[in-house]
N, C-alpha and C positions, 0 to 999 in steps of 0.2 A: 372489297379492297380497302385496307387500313389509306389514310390520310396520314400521308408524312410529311412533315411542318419544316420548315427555314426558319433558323434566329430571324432572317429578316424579314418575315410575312409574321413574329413578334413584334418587330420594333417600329412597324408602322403600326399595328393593332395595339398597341398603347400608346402612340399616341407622341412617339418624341422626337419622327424623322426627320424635323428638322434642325433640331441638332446637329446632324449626323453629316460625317463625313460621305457625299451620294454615291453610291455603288453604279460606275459607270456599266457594267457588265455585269450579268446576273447568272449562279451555278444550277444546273440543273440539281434536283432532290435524285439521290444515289436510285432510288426504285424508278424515277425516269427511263435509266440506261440500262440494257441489259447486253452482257457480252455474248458473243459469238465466237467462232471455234478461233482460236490463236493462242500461242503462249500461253498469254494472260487467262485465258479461262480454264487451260489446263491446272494455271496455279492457282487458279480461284477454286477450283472443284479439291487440291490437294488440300488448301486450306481446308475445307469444311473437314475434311477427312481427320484432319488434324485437331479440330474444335471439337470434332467431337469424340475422337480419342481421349479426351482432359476429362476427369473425372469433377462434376459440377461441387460435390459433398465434399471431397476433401479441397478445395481451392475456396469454400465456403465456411472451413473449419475454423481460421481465425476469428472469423465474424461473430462465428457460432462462440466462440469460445470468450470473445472478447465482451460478447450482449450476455454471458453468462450460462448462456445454454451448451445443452450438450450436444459437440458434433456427431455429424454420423459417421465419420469417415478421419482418418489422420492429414493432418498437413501432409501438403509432398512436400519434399526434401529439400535441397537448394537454397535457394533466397528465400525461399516461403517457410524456413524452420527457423533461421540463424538473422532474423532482426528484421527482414522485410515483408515480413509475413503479410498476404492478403493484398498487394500491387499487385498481381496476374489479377486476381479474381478482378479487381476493376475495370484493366483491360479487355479482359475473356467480356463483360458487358456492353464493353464498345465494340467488339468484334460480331458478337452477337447479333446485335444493333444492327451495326454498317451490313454484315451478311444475310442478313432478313429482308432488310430493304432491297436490296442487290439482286436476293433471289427467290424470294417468299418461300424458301426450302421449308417445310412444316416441321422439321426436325430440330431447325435450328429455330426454328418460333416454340414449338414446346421448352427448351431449352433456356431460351430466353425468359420462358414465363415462369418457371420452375424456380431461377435462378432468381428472379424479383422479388418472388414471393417468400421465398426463403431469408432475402437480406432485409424484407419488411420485416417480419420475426424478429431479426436483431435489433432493430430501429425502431422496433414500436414501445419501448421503455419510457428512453428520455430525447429519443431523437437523433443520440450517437451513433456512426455507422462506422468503425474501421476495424480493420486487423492487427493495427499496430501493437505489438507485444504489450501488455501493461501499461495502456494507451491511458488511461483515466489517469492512471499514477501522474504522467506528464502533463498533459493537461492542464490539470491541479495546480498543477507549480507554475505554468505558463502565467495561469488566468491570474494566481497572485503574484507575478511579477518577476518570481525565478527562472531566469534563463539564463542557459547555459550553451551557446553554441558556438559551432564548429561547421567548416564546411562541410561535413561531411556526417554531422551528428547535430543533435537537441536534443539537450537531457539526457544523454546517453542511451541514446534510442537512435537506429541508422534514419537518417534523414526521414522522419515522421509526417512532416509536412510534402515530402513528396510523395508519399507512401498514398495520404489520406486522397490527395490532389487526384490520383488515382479512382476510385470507387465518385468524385464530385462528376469527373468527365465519363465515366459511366452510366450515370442517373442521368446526366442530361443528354446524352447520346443515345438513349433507352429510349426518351420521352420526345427528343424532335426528330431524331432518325427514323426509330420504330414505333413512335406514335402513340407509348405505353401511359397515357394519364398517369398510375398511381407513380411511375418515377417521377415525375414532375414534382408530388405531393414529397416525397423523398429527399430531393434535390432540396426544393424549398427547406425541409425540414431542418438536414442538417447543415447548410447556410447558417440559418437562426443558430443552430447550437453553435457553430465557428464564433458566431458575431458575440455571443454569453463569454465566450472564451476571452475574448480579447478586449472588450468593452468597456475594462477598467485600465487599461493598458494606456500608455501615451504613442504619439506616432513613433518616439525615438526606439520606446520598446518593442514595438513589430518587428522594426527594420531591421535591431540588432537579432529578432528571429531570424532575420530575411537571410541570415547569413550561412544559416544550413541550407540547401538545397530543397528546394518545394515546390520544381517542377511549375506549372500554367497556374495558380490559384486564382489568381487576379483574374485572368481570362475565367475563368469558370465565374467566377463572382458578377463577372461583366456582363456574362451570358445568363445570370439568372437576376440580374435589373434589365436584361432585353425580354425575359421571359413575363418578368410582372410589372416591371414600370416603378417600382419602389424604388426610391434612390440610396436605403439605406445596405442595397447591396451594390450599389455601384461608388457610397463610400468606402467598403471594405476591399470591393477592387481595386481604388486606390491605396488605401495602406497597406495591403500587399504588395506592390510594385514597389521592387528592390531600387532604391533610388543612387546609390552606391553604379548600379550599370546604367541605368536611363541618363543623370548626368551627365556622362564624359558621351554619349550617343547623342543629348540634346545637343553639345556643343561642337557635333561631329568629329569626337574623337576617338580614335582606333585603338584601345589600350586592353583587346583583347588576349593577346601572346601569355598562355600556360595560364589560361582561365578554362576551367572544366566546360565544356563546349556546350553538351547538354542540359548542363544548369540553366546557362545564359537564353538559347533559343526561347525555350516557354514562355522566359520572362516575357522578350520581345514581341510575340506571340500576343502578352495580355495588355503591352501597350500597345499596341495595335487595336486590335478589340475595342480597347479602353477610346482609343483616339477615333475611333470610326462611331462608335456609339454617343458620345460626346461632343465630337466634331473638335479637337483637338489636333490642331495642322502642325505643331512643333514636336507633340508624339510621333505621329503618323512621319514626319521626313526623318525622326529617330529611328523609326520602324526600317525605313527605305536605305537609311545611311547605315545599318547592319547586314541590311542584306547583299547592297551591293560592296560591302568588305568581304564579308566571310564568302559570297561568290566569286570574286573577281579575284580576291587575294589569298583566298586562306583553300579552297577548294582541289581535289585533283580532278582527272579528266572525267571520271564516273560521277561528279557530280557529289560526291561526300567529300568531308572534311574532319580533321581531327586526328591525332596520334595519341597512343595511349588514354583515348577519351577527352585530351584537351589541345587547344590550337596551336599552332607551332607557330614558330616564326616566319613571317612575311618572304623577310630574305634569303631562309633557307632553307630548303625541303629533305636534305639529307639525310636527316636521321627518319624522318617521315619513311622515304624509300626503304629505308633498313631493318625498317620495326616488323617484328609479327604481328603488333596492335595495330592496324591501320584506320580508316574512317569507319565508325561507328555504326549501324544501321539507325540508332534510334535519332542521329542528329538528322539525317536526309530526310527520313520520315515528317521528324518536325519542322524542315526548311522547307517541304512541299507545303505542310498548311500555311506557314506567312507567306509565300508564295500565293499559293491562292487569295489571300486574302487583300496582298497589295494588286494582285492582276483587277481585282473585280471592283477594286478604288483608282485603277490609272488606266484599265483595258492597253495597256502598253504590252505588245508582244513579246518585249524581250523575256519578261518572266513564262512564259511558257516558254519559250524557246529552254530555260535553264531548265522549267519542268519535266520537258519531256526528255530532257538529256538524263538526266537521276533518275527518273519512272523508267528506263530504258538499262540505264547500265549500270545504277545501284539498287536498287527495289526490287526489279526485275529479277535479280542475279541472287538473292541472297534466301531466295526458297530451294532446297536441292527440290528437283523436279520429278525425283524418281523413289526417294525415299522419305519423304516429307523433311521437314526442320529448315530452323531459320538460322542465320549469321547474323553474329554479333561483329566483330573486327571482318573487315574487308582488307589485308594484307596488301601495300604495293610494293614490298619487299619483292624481287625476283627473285623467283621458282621456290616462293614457299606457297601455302594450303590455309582453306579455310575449313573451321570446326561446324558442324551443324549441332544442334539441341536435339534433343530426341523430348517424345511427350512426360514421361514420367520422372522425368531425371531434371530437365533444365526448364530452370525457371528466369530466367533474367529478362532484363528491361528490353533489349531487341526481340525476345521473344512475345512481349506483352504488346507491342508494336508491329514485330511479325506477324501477329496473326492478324491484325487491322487491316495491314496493309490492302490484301487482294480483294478484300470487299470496298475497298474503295477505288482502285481499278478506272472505276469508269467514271468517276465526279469530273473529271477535269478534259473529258473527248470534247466536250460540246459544252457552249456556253448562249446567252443570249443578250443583246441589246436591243431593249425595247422589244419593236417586234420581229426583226432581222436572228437570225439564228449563226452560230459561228461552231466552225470546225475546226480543234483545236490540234487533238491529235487523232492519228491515224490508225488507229486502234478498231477492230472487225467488231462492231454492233450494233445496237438496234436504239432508236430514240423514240421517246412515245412524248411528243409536245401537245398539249391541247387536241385540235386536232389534228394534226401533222402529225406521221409517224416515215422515218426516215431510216434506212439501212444503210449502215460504211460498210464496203466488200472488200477486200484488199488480202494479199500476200503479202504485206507488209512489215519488215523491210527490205524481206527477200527480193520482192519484187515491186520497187521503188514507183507504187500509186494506188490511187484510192479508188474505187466507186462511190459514190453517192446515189442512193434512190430512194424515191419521193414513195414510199408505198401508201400512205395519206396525203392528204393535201387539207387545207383549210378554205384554198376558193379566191385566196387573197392574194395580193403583190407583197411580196417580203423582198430584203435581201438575205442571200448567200454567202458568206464572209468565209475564206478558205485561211487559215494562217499559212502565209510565203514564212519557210522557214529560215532561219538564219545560213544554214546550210546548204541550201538549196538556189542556185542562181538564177534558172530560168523553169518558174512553173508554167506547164500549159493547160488550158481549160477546154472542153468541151462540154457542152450540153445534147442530150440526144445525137452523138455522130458527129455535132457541127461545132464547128467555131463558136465561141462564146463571145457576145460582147461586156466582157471582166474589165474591170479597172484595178488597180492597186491602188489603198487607202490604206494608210499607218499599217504598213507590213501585212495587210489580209489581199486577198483576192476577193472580190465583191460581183457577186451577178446579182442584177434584181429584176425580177421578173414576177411575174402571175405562175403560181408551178400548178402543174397538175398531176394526176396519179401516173406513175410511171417513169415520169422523166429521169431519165439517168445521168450525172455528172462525172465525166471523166476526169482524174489527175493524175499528170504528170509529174513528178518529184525525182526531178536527175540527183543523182548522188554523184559525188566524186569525194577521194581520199585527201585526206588534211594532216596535217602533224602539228602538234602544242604541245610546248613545253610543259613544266612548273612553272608555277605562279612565279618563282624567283628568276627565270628567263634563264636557269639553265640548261647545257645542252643533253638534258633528257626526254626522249620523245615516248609520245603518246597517240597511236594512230587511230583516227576514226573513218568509218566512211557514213557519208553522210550523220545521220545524230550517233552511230551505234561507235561503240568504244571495241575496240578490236585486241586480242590478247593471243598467247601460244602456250598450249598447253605444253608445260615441259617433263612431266613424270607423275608417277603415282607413288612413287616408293615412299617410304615411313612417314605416311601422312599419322602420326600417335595421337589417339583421342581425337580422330575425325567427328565421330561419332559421342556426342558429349557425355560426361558420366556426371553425376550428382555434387564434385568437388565445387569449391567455391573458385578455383580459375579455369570451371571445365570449357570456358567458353573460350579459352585461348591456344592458338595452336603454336604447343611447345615442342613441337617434335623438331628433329635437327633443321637446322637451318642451311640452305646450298653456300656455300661462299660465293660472294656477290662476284668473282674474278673469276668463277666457276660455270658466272650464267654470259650469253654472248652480249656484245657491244656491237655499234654499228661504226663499222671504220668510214671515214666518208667526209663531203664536206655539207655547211647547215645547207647551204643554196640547191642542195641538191637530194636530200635525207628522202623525199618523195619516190625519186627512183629506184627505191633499193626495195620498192615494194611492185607486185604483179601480178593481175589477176587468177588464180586457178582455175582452167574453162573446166564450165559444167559443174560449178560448186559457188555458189552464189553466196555474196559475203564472204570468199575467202580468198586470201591474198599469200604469195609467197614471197615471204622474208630474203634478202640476199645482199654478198657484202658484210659478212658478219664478222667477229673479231674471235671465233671458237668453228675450225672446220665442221665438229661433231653438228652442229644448230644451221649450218647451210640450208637456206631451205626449207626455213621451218613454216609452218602454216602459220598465216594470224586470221580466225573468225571470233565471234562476238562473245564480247566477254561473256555475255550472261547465257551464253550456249554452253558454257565451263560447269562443271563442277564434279565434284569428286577430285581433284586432281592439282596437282601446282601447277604455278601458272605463270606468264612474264606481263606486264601492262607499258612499262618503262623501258624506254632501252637507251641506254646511254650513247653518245656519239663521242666518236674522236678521230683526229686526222692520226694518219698513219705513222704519224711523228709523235704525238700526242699517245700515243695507246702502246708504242713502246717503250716510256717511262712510266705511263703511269698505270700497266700492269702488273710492277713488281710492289709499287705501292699501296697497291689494293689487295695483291693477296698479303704485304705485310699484315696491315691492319685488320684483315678477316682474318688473318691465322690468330694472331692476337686475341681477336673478338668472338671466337671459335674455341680456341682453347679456355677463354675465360666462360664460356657458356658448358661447356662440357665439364668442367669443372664444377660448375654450379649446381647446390642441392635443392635451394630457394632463393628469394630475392624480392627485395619488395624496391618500389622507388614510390620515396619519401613526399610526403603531400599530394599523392596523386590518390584520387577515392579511392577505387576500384582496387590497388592494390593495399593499402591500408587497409581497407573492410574487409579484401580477403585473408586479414593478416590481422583479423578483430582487435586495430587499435583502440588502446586505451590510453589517454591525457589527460595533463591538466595544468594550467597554465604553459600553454604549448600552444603552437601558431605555424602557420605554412602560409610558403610564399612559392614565387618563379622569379628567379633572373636567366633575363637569356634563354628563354623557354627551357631551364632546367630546374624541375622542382627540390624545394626542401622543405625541413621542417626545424625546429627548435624549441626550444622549452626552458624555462626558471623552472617547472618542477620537473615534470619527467614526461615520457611516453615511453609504451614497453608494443609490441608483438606477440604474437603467438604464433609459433615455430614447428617445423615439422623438417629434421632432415638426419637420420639416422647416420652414425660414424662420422658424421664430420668431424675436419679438423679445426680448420681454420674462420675466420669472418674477416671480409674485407668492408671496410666502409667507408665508403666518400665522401665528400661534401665542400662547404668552401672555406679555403683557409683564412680566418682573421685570428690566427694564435689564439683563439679561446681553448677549452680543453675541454672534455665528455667525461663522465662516467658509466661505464659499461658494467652493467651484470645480466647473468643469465641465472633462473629459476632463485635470484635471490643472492648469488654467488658473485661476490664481483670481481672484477678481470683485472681494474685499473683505472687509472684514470689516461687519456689518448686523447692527440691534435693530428690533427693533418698535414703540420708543416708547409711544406713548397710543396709538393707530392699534390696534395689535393683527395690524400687515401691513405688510409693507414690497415695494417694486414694484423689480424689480431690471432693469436695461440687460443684454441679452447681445451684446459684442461684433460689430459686422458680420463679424471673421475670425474666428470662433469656427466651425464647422459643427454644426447641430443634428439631423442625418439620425439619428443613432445617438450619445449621448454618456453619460456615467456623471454625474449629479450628486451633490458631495458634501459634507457638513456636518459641519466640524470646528469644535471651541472656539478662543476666546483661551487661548494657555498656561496652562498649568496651569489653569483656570476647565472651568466646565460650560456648554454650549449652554443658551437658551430652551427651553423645550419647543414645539416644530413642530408645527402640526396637522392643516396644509393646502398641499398644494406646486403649482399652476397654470405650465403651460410657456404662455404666450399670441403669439399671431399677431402 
């Protein structure tokens, strides 16, 4: 049996635990736990099915190509051709990793070692490991001082430092997960080459790298001074942490609103790390005062957060509802590690309480279950559809996280304090402690309780520590048949006793149905019974690009949209929004909908979201008094007809300072800068920024932005339209030439001499 290592059985073995912020609660090592039959292992076995559908050689081709050798195999296609070349392959190593440990599968350990041995090859030159396209080229210019960045670029390379961030959380997930010594040597290795990189650099000049996107580095850096004890990487930890977001967090402020979402988490992430390893108490409540924002305020009921990839406003979730971009998979993913990571610094239950709500109805939900692929946007738009990846085709960032996720599954059922053992979630598996070895039994949540059984014992008196869930009002406990004598301590249930082989603990876990709004306390509801988030399938019809294809926004599902006046509402009043729901006998977790504002939706079924897929869906349902729903029917189909025909209309469309769709729209800038007011982004320039276009026969361009009477100039492939303001309007509608061609064109926005552009924030190519 391989030994699989904890950063923190590092950071006592050299020697500097007390420093450190003390880890009141301690995670079992992922080969600990092994899952049993439920969901969850269903998706865990699809996963591997999935890992090992991915061809290792061409995910390895960057590397190959980048250390100068020859690949055996072509890049795939996607993100992996067009700038972000060689991020899956880093992922695919932590998946690797987490699922070896998880399962000892020999398949995915061949795999794994094949995969190591091949990126030593590239790494054993001068120590450099990545994919990034013409990565040395930048580098170069970093190290002497040229820098160039953008959120969303450095040196004109798609964020390089998140890219690289990639392949570092690889190495070290290879080496304390799955145990692999030569990663470690790796890891170490190219740390050193980072630190060559920068090491003539001043701190002002990191930071202003810090302004591209670079994903965890700091935490990675953090994690390889817990590995050796050398402080000269827990210097570089520090001057990677983007000090620009740590700031206004030391001072407890929220000035998160149309900040790329995913940027941010990492960071937090590495101040965390940083603060726990260090023992740093003004990180660490920085850590604590982000997470209870973006949970409390910025979150929907599934536990993700985020529109279009970045955070919305506090006070309004509307456009949130409306979007086909919905919460991200990759921010949840990263909200569960700081998660775990403040629970095992405060053992406060609330954080699992959130954990298990996101493991439940966002994680859970965004593997299709029948045809493998992952989700990128989770839509709370009602009765639209989510895209899944397929293996050859989609490469993007939820997918690189996708496939971690089910190998990790089981890190967070069971924890320990001291010598007492705790039961987090309710999750069907097996624990192998010392000697103690423990089985959860359960039809959970179907059938709302757990068993516990002792199949080892150790011989000793421990305690029992059951998490009371936030959701749950009255747990009941038995031991063997009998009454327990349980106490409740800081939200657990606690028996302690002398156990022995056999004993079985029975739990109780009544559920009852709840309603919550949005964050902004409007009247749109969101029903859960007990932790599970409850949803209604509404149709299957023109789900387009369900199934993702190799495009660069294959991940978005652009197929028509239902008009929001189209899907039902709940006529009703707040005090009573409970009763319009009823259980369905003989169907467990499902409730029928009633009282609705669309005859057709009478009726309809709500079971759990993450029992959906393939299909559109409703999560949200708006409420209104019967007085209320007859004004403000005609005003929601106005503005959907509106927002309907301006979508049907449309051939492309980018909005302006958001990544994701500029990268799919391969900007180029310079002297040019993006901002948000009002969680609506823009962008501007003294020189220019252009697109790359695709929408044949159009006629027209509508573009938005905010009006301060500055003026633009518009050309397309060189050709220019004019010079245009926005006025009062806020949008100007521009003619495109009949001899213009629009198959393929570059659109571009320069100032009046010497002057600045408007800020742009929405660019429409229309038919």
């Amino acid at each position: 049996m391989k030994k699989f290592l904890t950063l923190t059985a590092f950071a006592l073995a050299v020697g500097f635990s007390n420093a450190q912020i003390p880890q009141k609660v301690g995670a079992f090592k992922i080969s600990d736990v092994k899952l049993t039959e439920s969901q969850f292992l269903k998706n865990q076995k699809s996963d591997i099915h999935y890992i090992l559908g991915l061809d290792p050689d061409r995910l390895l081709a960057p590397y190959m190509k980048e250390a100068g050798l020859t690949p055996k195999a072509a890049n795939y296609s996607n993100w992996e051709n067009t700038g972000l070349d060689g991020h899956i392959g880093g992922h695919y190593l932590s998946a690797l990793s987490y699922m070896y440990a998880a399962t000892q599968n020999p398949e995915i350990s061949a795999r794994l070692d094949y995969f190591l041995s091949e990126l030593k090859k590239c790494q054993d030159n001068d120590g450099y490991l990545s994919g990034v396209p013409g990565g040395r080229q930048i580098w170069k210019e970093l190290h002497d001082g040229n820098i160039r960045a953008g959120s969303f670029g450095l040196n004109d390379r798609w964020v390089p430092l998140y890219n690289i961030h990639k392949i570092y959380a690889g190495l070290r997930d290879a080496y304390l997960i799955a145990g692999k010594q030569e990663a470690k040597t790796m890891l170490i290795k190219l740390s050193d080459w980072m630190i060559s990189v920068v090491e003539k650099l001043s701190d002002d000049e990191i930071q202003k790298m810090l302004i591209s996107e670079h994903g965890g580095l700091n935490e990675t850096f953090a994690d390889v001074y817990a590995i050796t004890g050398d402080k000269k990487y827990l210097k570089i930890a520090h001057q990677f942490s983007d000090k620009k977001m740590l700031d206004p967090l030391l001072k407890g402020e929220d000035n998160l609103t149309g900040k790329h979402a995913n940027t941010q988490i990492p960071k937090v992430i590495g101040y965390k790390r940083i603060a726990d390893l260090e023992g740093l108490p003004d990180w660490d409540k920085a850590a604590k005062f982000f997470w209870d924002v973006v949970i409390k305020q910025r979150s929907v009921s599934i536990g993700g957060n985020s529109m279009r990839e970045h955070f919305n406003p506090t006070n309004d979730f509307s456009a949130l509802l409306a979007s086909e971009q919905g919460p991200e998979s990759c921010n949840t993913y990263n909200m569960l590690r700081l998660t775990k990571m403040l629970y095992q610094t405060t053992g406060e239950k609330n954080y699992m309480d959130y954990y298990e709500r996101a493991l439940y109805n966002h994680i859970l939900s965004i593997l299709n279950p029948v045809q493998g692929g992952f989700v990128y946007f989770t839509p709370m738009r009602s009765g639209h559809y989510r895209v899944y990846s397929q293996p050859q085709t989609s490469m993007w960032c939820c997918v690189g996280t996708g496939l971690e996720n089910p190998a990790r599954y089981g890190e967070m059922i069971y924890a320990y304090e001291g010598n007492d053992l705790i039961v987090n979630l309710f999750v069907p598996s097996v624990l192998t402690w010392n000697s103690v070895k423990i089985s959860q039994q359960n039809n959970f949540p179907q059938t709302p309780s757990t068993d516990i059984v002792f199949e080892e014992t150790s011989g000793k008196n421990f305690a029992l520590k059951i998490r009371k869930p936030s959701w749950c009002e009255n747990v009941t406990v038995s031991v063997n048949n009998e009454n327990s004598k349980a106490k409740e301590e800081n939200g657990y249930i606690v028996i302690s006793r002398k156990w022995k082989k056999g004993d079985k603990v029975h739990v109780d876990l009544p559920m009852h149905l709840s309603a919550e709004t949005t964050p902004d306390g409007k009247a749109q509801y969101s029903f859960l019974y007990g932790p599970i988030v409850l949803a209604a399938k509404t149709g299957t019809d023109r789900q387009d690009g369900m199934y993702a294809d190799d495009s660069r926004g294959g991940h978005i599902a652009n197929g028509p949209q239902i008009p929001l006046y189209q899907m039902p509402a709940i006529i009703g009043e707040k005090n009573s929004v409970l009763n319009h729901l009823k259980p369905v006998e003989g169907k467990p977790l499902t409730f029928s909908l009633t009282g609705l504002s669309l005859p057709q939706f009478e009726g309809m079924n709500l079971v759990p979201f993450y029992s959906l897929y393939e299909c559109r869906y409703q999560i949200y349902f708006p409420l209104y008094s019967s007085e209320e729903w007859a004004g403000e029917k005609q005003k929601i189909a106005d503005a959907e007809k509106a927002a309907i025909e301006l979508e049907q209309s449309t051939l492309d469309k980018i909005f302006c300072g958001e990544q994701q769709s500029e990268s799919d729209h391969f900007i180029s800038q310079n002297y040019s800068w993006n901002g948000s007011d009002g969680g609506v982004h823009w962008r501007t320039t003294r020189g220019k920024f252009s697109y790359e276009m695709k929408a044949p026969n159009a006629k027209k361009i509508l573009v938005k932005g905010f009006n301060d009477w500055r003026k633009f100039q518009l050309s397309i492939s060189g050709k220019t339209l004019g010079t245009f303001g926005f006025e009062s309007k806020g949008e100007v509608v521009i003619d495109i030439p009949s001899d213009v061609s629009t198959d393929e064109f570059t659109l571009e926005f320069t100032p009046e001499k010497d002057k600045e552009t408007p800020r742009v924030s929405e660019i429409r190519i229309l038919k």
